[in-house]
C-alpha positions, 0 to 999 in steps of 0.5 A: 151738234155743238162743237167746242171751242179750241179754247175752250178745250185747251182751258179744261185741259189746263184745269184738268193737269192742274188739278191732277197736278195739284193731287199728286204734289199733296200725296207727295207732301202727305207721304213725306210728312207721314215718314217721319212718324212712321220713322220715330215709331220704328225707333220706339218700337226698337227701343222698346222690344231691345228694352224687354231683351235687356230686361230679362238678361239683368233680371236673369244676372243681378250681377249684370255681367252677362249684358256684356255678351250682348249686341245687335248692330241698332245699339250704338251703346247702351247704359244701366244706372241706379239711383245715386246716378252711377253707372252699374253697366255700359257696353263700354266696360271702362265706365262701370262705376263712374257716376254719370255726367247729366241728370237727365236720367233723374225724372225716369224713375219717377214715370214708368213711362220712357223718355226719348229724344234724338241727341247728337253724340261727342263723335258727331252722330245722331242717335235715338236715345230712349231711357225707360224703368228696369225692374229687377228683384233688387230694386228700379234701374234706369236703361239708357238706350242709344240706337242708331237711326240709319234705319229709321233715316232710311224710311224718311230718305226714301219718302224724299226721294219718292216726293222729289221723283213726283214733283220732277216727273210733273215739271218734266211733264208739265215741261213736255206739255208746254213745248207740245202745246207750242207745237200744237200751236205752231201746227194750227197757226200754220194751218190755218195760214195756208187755209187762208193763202188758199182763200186769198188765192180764191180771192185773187182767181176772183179779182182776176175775173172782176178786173177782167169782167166787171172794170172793163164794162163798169168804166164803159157804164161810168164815162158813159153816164158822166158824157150822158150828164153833160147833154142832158138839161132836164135836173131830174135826169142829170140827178139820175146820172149822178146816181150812176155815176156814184154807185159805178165809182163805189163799185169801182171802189170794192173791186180796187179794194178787193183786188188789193187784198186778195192781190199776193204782192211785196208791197213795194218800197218808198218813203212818204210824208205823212202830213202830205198824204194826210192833207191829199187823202183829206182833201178826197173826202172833204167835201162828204165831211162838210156835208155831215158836219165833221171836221179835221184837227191834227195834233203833232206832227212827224219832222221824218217819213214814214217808209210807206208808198205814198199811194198805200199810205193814202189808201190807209188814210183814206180808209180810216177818214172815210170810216170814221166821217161814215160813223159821224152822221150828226157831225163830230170832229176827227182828231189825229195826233202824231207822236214821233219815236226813235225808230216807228211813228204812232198815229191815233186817229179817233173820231166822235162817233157811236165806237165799236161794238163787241162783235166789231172790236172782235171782228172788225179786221176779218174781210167781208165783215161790216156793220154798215148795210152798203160797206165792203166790209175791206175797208179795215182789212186791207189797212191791215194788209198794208200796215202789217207788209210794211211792218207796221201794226194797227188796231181798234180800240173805244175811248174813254170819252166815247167813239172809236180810236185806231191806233197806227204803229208805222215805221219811219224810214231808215235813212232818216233814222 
C-alpha cells in the first residue's frame, strides 16, 4: 500500500480551500452584483404599477383633484404636466400652475416608453425618478414620478452584507486554518524530535556497548600488530599489519564518531583560532592528500576566534577535509575562504570533486547515510551535531563551477565581539 506524503496531502488540502475559497468569494461577488438589477427593477416595477394607479384616478377626474387624496409611503412626490411644460398637479399643492423648472420631461411625450433615472433632491435625498405618458380623453400628460429607494437600498445593503459575512467567514477560517496548521506543525516537529531523542538514546545504549566491547579489544588488536610490525623483517608481512593497523584506526574512527553523535551532551565552552585548528587538522590528512594529488589554498583569514572547543572544531575540519580530499581521487585543489562578520564568521570550503547528487544534497546530513562503499555515513552528521550546539549553521551546496561547496556559519567568540 502507497502511502502519501505529508506534503503532499498538505498541498491538495491547501488547493482544495483555495478552490473552495475561490467559489465562495464569486458567489459572493455574483450575488452582490446581481442585487443592484434586482433593486432597479423593483423600482421600476413600483413605479410602474403606482403609474397605472394614478392613471386611472386622472382618467376617472379630468380635473385632477382626487389625485390629492392620494399616497403611499414610496412616493417621495409626484407631478403631472401638460405640453406647455406647466405643472397641472403636484402633491405639493403650492405648485399647481407653475411652469416646471427643467425640460427634462420634453422628450417623454415623444416615446411612450418611461424614463428613469436616480436624482439627488435639493434636501439631499436620493430618489428614483421615473417619468412616463398619461393618457387621458383630453389628451398626453407627462407623469414624473419620484420614489423613495429605501426599499430597493435594502435589496443591495443586504447582499453587501451577505458578501462581507462569506468573505470575513473565510478569512476567520483561513485565519483559524493557518494557527491549526502551526500547531499541527509544532505537534509533528515535537514528535518527530522525541522519536529522534529516543533513536539517540538507542544510540548512546549502543555506543555504551561499543566503548565498552568493541574499544577496549580493538586497542589490544591495533597495539598488538603495531608491536608485531616492528619485529616482523619480511615487507609482505609488515604490508599486512599496516592493514591491520589501518582498518583498527578507521573502526576506531566510527566508534569515536558514533559515540559523538549518539552522546547527549552540552557541548562544552571555549574559543579557538581557526586558522590553527585549520593548519593541525590539515596537517592529519596531508599526507593522504599528497598521495591523491589534492592541495590546500586558504583565502582570508578570521583576525577573532571562533567560540568552539578547539578539540570539536577540529573534528569538523577534519571531517569536511577528509570529505572533500575522498571526493578528489584524480587530484584537485581544496579552497577555503573565510569572511569575517560583526557577530559570526562564514567558512566555505569547496573542493573540485564530482559534487552532490540529488538524493545527497536531500540526505547527506541524516546518520548512516553514504555514498561512498566503506563510509560511516557520521562524518556530515556529526559536523552538524557540533555546529548546530555550538549555534552555528552548516550546509551543502553544488558550485557553479563544478564539486561541492559546504558553507559553515560560526559564531565568534563574545569577549572578542
Amino acid at each position: 500500500m502507497q502511502v502519501i506524503p505529508r506534503f503532499s496531502v498538505s498541498y491538495i488540502m491547501v488547493f482544495v480551500g483555495l478552490l473552495l475559497s475561490g467559489l465562495l468569494i464569486w458567489f459572493a461577488n455574483a450575488s452582490y452584483r446581481s442585487a443592484y438589477p434586482v433593486a432597479y427593477s423593483h423600482l421600476q416595477g413600483d413605479a410602474l404599477s403606482l403609474g397605472q394607479v394614478i392613471e386611472s384616478i386622472a382618467f376617472r377626474d379630468p380635473t385632477l383633484q382626487l389625485l390629492a387624496d392620494f399616497s403611499s409611503a414610496d412616493i417621495a412626490f409626484f407631478v403631472v404636466i401638460d405640453q406647455k411644460g406647466t405643472i397641472r398637479f403636484h402633491s405639493n399643492p403650492d405648485l399647481i400652475g407653475e411652469q416646471v423648472g427643467d425640460e427634462r420631461w420634453k422628450p417623454v411625450f415623444d416615446s411612450p416608453v418611461a424614463r428613469e433615472e436616480r436624482i439627488r433632491l435639493g434636501t439631499g435625498e436620493t430618489v428614483f425618478e421615473s417619468q412616463q405618458q398619461l393618457h387621458l380623453d383630453s389628451g398626453t400628460l407627462v407623469l414624473r414620478l419620484a420614489l423613495h429607494t429605501w426599499r430597493a437600498d435594502q435589496i443591495i445593503h443586504r447582499a453587501r452584507a451577505g458578501s462581507l459575512t462569506i468573505v470575513a467567514l473565510l478569512l476567520a477560517a483561513w485565519t483559524m486554518a493557518f494557527f491549526l496548521f502551526q500547531l499541527y506543525q509544532g505537534s509533528l516537529k515535537h514528535s518527530e524530535e522525541l522519536a529522534k531523542q529516543a533513536h539517540l538514546a538507542q544510540l548512546g545504549a549502543l555506543g555504551a556497548v561499543l566503548a565498552h566491547e568493541v574499544r577496549t579489544p580493538l586497542a589490544g588488536i591495533k597495539g598488538y600488530a603495531q608491536l608485531l610490525e616492528e619485529h616482523l623483517d619480511e615487507p609482505r608481512q609488515q604490508r599486512f599489519t599496516q592493514k591491520i593497523v589501518v582498518e583498527a584506526t578507521r573502526l576506531e574512527a566510527l566508534v569515536n564518531e558514533l559515540l559523538t553523535y549518539s552522546h547527549q551532551e552540552v557541548m562544552p565552552d571555549g574559543i579557538a583560532a581557526f586558522d590553527e585548528v585549520l593548519a593541525s587538522a590539515w596537517e592529519q590528512i596531508a599526507i593522504t592528500a599528497e598521495k591523491n594529488g589534492v592541495t590546500l589554498e586558504v583565502d582570508g583569514g578570521l583576525e577573532q576566534p571562533v567560540a568552539l572547543f578547539p578539540d570539536r572544531l577540529h573534528q569538523v575540519l577534519l571531517n569536511l577535509l577528509t570529505n572533500a580530499v575522498q571526493a578528489m581521487p584524480e587530484g584537485g585543489t581544496i579552497r577555503v575562504s573565510l569572511l569575517e562578520g560583526d557577530e559570526r564568521a562564514t567558512v566555505l570550503i569547496a573542493d573540485q570533486g564530482a559534487g552532490f547528487d540529488a538524493d545527497a544534497l536531500k540526505k547527506g546530513f541524516d546518520p548512516f547515510y553514504t555514498t561512498r562503499p566503506s563510509g560511516s555515513g557520521l562524518g556530515l552528521a556529526v559536523c552538524r551535531k557540533i555546529v548546530e550546539g555550538y549555534g552555528g549553521t552548516i550546509s551543502v551546496e553544488n558550485s557553479e563551477e563544478g564539486g561541492a561547496v559546504v558553507t559553515l556559519v560560526l559564531p565568534l567568540a563574545k569577549e572578542f565581539v
